[in-house]
C-alpha positions as CSV (number, residue, x, y, z in Angstrom):
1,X,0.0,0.0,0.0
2,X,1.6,3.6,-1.2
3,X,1.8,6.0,2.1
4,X,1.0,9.4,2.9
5,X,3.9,10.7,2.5
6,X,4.7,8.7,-1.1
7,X,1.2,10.2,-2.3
8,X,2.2,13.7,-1.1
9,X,5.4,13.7,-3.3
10,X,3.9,12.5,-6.2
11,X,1.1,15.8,-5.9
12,X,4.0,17.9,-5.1
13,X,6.0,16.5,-7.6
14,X,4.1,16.1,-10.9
15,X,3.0,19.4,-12.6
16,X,0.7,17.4,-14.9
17,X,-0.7,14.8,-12.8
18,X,-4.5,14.3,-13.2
19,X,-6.8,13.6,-10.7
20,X,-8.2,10.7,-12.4
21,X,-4.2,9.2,-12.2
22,X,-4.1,10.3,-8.5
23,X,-7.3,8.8,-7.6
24,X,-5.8,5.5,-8.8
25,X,-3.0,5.6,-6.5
26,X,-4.9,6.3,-3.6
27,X,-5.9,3.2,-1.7
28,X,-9.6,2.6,-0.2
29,X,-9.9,2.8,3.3
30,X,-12.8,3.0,6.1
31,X,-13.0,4.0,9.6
32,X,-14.0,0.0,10.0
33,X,-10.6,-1.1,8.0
34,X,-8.2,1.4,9.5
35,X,-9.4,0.4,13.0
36,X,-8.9,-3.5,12.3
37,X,-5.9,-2.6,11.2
38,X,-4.5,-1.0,13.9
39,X,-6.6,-3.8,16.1
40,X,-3.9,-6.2,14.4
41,X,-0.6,-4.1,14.7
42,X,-1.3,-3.8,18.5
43,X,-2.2,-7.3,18.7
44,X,-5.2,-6.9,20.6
45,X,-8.7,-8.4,20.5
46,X,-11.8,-6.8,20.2
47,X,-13.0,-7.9,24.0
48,X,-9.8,-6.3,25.6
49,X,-10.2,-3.5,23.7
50,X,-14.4,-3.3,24.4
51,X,-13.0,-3.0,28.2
52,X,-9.8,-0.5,28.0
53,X,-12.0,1.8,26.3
54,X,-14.8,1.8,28.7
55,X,-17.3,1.1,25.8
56,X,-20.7,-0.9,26.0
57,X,-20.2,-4.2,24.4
58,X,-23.2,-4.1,22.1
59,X,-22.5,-0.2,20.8
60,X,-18.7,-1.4,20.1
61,X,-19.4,-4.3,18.0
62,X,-21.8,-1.8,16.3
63,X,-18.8,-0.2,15.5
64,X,-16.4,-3.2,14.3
65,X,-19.7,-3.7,12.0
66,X,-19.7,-0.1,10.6
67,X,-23.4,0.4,11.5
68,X,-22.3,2.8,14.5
69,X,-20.0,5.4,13.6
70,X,-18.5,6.5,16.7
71,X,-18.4,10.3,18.2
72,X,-15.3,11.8,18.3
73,X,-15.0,11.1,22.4
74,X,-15.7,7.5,21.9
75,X,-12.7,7.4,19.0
76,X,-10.8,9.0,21.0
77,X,-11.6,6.6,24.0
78,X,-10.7,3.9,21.6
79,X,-7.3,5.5,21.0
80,X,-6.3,5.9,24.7
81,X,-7.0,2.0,25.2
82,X,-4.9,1.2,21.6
83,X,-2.1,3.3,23.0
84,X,-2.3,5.0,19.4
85,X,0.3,7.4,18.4
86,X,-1.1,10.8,17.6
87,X,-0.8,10.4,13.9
88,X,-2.8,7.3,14.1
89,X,-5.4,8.8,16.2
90,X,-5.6,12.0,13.9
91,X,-6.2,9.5,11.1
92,X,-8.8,7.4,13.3
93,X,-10.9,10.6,13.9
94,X,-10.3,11.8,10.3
95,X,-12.0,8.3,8.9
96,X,-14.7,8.6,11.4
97,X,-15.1,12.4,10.2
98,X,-14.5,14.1,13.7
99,X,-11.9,16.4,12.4
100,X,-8.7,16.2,14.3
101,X,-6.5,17.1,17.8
102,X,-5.7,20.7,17.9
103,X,-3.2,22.0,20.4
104,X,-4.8,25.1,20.7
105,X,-8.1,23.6,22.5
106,X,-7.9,22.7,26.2
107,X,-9.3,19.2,25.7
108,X,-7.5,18.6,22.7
109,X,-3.9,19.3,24.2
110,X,-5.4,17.5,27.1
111,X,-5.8,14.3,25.1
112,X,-2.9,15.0,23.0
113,X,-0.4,14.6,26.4
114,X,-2.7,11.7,27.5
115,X,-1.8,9.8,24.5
116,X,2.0,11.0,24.3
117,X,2.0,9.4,28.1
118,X,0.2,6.3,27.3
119,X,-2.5,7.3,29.8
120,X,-5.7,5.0,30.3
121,X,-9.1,6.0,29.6
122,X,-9.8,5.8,33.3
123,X,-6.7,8.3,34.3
124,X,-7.3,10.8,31.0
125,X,-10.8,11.2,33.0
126,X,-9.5,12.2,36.1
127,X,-7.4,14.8,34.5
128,X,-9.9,16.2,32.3
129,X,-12.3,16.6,35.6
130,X,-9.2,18.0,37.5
131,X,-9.0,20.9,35.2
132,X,-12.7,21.2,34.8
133,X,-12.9,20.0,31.5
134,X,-15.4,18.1,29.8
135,X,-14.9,13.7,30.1
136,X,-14.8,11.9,27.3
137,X,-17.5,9.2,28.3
138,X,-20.1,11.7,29.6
C-alpha cells in the first residue's frame, strides 16, 4: 500500500498529474478497516479493547460492523486504550469524520499529552475533571 507521505510527493511532484491518475493511486480505506488494522498491529482483540475503552459491548461491536459510527470522544476513548500514536489517532478521527486534535483547544492538548504518556481511559478522566474540562465518556 503507497503511504501518505509517497502520495504527497507525487502531488508535489508532478506538474501534470490528473486527478483521475491520482485517484488510482490512492488506496480505499474506512474508519472500520483502518481500526482492524491498527486492532492487528497492536495485537489486541476486540474484547480487551471493548474493556480498556470503557465502551458498551453491544454499541462497540456496532462499530467493528460499521453500523455505528462513533463520536469523536468515543474514538478518542478507543485510542487511549490502543495506545495510538497521535498520527494514528488524527487518522482514526479523520476516517470517522470528527476532524482532528488541535493543540490550541484545552481538551484537545489535554488528550494529546494523554496519548503521548500512554494514559488510560480511566486516568485521561480524572485529569480532564481535575482541570474542569469536559470527560470523554459523559
Amino acid at each position: 500500500m503507497i503511504s501518505t507521505t509517497q502520495l504527497l510527493d507525487i502531488i508535489n511532484k508532478n506538474e501534470h498529474l490528473t486527478l483521475e491518475t491520482l485517484l488510482k493511486q490512492v488506496p480505499e480505506i474506512n474508519f472500520v478497516d483502518y481500526l482492524e488494522a491498527l486492532l492487528a498491529k497492536k495485537n489486541m482483540s476486540k474484547s480487551i479493547l471493548i474493556n480498556k475503552a470503557n465502551l458498551h459491548r453491544t454499541y462497540a461491536y456496532q462499530i467493528f460492523n460499521g453500523t455505528k459510527i462513533p463520536s469523536r470522544n468515543k474514538v478518542i476513548q478507543l485510542a487511549l486504550a490502543m495506545q495510538l500514536d497521535i498520527r494514528e489517532t488524527n487518522n482514526l478521527l479523520s476516517l470517522s469524520n470528527n476532524g482532528y486534535l488541535y493543540p490550541k483547544v484545552k481538551f484537545d492538548a489535554a488528550i494529546l499529552l494523554a496519548l503521548k504518556n500512554k494514559y488510560s481511559v480511566l486516568k485521561t478522566n480524572l485529569i480532564l475533571e481535575q482541570y474542569q474540562l469536559p470527560l470523554l465518556d459523559s
